[in-house]
Every structure is written in structure tokens, then in C-alpha cells.
N, C-alpha and C positions, 0 to 999 in steps of 0.2 A: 572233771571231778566226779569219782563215783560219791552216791549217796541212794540210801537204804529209806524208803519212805516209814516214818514212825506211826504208831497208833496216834499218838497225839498229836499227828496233821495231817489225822483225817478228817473227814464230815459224819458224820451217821450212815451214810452210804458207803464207807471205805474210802474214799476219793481224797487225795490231794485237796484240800484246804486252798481257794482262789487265793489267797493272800499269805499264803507258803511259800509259792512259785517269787514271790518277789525275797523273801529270806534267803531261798535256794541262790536266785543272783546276785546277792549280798556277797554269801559267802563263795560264790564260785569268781566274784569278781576281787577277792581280797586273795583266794588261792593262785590267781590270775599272776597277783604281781608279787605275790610270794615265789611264784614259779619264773620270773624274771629277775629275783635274786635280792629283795627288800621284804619284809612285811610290811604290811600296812602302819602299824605302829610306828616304824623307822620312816616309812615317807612321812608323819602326821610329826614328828621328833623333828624333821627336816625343814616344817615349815608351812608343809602342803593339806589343806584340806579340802576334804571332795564332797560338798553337801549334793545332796541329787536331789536336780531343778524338775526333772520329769520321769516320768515311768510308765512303759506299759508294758503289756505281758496278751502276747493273741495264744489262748487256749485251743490248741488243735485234736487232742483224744485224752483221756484219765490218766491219769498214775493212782496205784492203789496202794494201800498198807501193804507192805512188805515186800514193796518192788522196789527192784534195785535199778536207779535212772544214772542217768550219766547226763552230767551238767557242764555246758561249754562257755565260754569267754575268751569274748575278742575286746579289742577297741578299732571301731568303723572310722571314727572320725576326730580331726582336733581341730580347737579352733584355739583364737589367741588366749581366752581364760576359760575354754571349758574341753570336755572331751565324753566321748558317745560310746559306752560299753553296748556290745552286742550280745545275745544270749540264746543258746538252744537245751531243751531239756530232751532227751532221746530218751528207750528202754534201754533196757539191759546190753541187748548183741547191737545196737544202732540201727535197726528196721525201720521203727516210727517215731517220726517226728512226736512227738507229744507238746513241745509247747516253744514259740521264742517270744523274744522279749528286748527291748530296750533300757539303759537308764543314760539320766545326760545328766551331768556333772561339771559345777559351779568352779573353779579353783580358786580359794581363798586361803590369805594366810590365818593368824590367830587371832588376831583382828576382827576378821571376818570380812575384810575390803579381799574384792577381785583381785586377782594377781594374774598376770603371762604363765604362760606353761615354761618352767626352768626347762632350759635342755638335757640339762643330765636326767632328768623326769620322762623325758619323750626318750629319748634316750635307751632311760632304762626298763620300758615299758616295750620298746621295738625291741627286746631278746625275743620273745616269746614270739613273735611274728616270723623270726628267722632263722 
């Protein structure tokens, strides 16, 4: 997912804003499963909600106002009610690393009780992998 860094997340320094990098994998993880043929809306209509149990983000070099990054999503891992989005932030042409990142995610219904991972959910999450 390209994205265009804004003035308004920056620091006084120009720099990526430490707690952007987690926005940026929000929405590269919702483009994720957009890009495997549902939005996010349509899985949360289905039943599925993915509160995120953990996060982290290892800062490897800046991104600055007006740079244009490129933001990647996977999923590493599932377990019976949860699943582990992975996350790399690159420059422009993909030279430098600039940042990766994890989030792990609860699967609950509307309720908010745990749920199993539906199949048609793992399912339609492995497009994008193949």
C-alpha cells in the first residue's frame, strides 16, 4: 500500500510521528483483506471482530513529510481464536527498510466472547498469500 507521509504526522523534526507507524498498519491491514476480496466492514457484518491484543512497531530509519512509503501486510500466523498480521514500512523504490511491525488479534463475535477462526475467514484471507 503506497502512502504519501502528511505534514500532520509529522514531529517538529519532519519525521513520522512514533504512533503513526501503528495508523499506517491499521490501514495497510484493512487494504490487506480488502485486497483478498471483502472489506473489513463486510467481515465485522459477517460476525468477525479483530480487537488487537498486542502491538509492536521496531523503528529501523525516518520517514519524513512528503515521502512516499510503501506499506506491506501479511498474516504470519493463526491460532484457534486469534491471528498475527505482519508489517514492513519501505521507501519509495524498496531500498530501506524503514520500519516493521507486528499486531495479534483477538477473534470475537458481537458479544465480544472468543470465537474459532471460521474457515471461510482463513479461507478468504489465504488469496492474498497465493
Amino acid at each position: 500500500m503506497p502512502h504519501r507521509v502528511s505534514y500532520g504526522e509529522t514531529d517538529t523534526m519532519g519525521v513520522l510521528y512514533y504512533a503513526e507507524y501503528l495508523h499506517l498498519f491499521e490501514r495497510a491491514r484493512s487494504a490487506y483483506i480488502r485486497h483478498c476480496g471483502m472489506s473489513y466492514a463486510e467481515v465485522e457484518k459477517k460476525g468477525i471482530i479483530l480487537p488487537v491484543r498486542e502491538a509492536q512497531c521496531r523503528y529501523r530509519a525516518p520517514a519524513h513529510y512528503d515521502d512516499l512509503v510503501q506499506v506491506r501486510a501479511g498474516i504470519s500466523q493463526w491460532s484457534r481464536a486469534s491471528l498475527r498480521f505482519v508489517y514492513e514500512i519501505w521507501n519509495e523504490d524498496k531500498t530501506r527498510l524503514l520500519a516493521t511491525g507486528m499486531t495479534q488479534h483477538a477473534l470475537v463475535n458481537a458479544e465480544g466472547k472468543p470465537m474459532p477462526v471460521p474457515d471461510w475467514f482463513k479461507e478468504l484471507c489465504s488469496k492474498a498469500a497465493g
